[in-house]
C-alpha positions in Angstrom: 121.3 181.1 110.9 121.4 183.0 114.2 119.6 182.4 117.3 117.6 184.9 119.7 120.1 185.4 122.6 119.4 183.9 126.1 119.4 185.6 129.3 122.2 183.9 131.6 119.2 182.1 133.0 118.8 180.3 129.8 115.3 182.0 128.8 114.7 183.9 126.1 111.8 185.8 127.4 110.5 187.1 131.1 106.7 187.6 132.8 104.9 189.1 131.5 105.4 188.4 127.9 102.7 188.2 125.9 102.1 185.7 122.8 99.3 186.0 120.1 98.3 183.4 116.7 98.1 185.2 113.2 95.3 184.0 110.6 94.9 184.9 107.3 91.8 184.2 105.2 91.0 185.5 101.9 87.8 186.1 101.1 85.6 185.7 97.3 82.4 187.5 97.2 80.5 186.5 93.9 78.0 188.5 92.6 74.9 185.9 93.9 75.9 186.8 96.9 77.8 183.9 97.7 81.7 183.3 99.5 84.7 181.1 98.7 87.2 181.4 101.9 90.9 180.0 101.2 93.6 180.0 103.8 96.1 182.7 103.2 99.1 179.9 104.7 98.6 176.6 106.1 99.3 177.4 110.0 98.8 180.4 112.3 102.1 182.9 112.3 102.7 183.2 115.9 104.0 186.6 117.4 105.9 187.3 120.6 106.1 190.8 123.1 109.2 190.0 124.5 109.8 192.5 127.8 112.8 191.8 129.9 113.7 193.4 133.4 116.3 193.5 135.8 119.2 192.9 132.9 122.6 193.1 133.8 124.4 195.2 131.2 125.8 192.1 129.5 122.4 190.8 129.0 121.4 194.2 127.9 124.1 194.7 125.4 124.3 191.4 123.9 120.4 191.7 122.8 121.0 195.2 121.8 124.0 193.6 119.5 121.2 191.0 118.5 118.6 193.8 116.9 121.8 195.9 115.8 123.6 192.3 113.7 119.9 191.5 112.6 119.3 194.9 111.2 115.7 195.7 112.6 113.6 193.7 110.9 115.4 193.3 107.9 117.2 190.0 109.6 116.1 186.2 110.3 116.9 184.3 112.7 115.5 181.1 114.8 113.5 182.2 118.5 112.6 178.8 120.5 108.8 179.9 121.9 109.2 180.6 126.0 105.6 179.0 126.6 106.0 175.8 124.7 110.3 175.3 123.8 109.4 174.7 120.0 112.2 176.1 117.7 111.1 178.4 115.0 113.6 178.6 112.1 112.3 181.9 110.3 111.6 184.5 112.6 112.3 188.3 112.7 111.8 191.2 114.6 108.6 193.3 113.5 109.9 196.6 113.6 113.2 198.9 113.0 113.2 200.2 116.1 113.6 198.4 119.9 113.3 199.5 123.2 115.9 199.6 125.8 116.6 201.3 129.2 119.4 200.9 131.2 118.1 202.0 134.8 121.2 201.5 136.9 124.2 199.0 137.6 122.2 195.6 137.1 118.9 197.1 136.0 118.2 197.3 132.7 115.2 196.7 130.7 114.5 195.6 127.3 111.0 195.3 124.7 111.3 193.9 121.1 108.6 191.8 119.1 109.5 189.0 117.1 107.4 187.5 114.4 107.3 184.2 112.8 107.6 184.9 109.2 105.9 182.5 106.7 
């Protein structure tokens, strides 16, 4: 399986990223007006806004390549988590489309979310 490219720096991710916790509950009304709540998976999905700056055009290309190999979302791959180093083995990117600006020589900038899939 392919991993999320690192930056030269070794990190996969720059500040400010941001980082949010998926639940998913179903929900069983009966007619007494009672509920029966059962967990729609067993852990929280976790979710990354990954937003890179100052790339060189290396860096910028190679995660460009990345989204390109991956095709969009259609792709898995394992992402390590920048805030805590665990290694997530099914992961893909949430959307078809990724942004990417190169600036200048040396300044590039990149945004992609990545998903943990269940």
């Amino acid at each position: 399986m392919a991993n999320f490219p690192a930056l030269k720096t070794g990190v996969v991710a720059q500040y400010p990223s941001d980082r949010t916790r998926r639940f998913s509950t179903q929900v069983f009304r009966f007619l007494d007006g009672g509920e029966q709540r059962f967990a729609g998976f067993g852990a929280p999905l976790k979710r990354w806004l990954i937003r890179l700056e100052l790339l060189d055009e290396t860096e910028l290309g190679s995660i460009e390549d990345f989204f390109v190999e991956q095709g969009g979302r259609a792709g898995t791959f394992t992402f390590t988590d920048p805030w805590d180093g665990t290694v997530h083995a099914n992961c893909s990117f949430e959307s078809d489309t990724m942004t990417a600006d190169y600036r200048g020589r040396g300044d590039g900038a990149a945004s992609v979310i990545v998903k943990e899939n269940h």
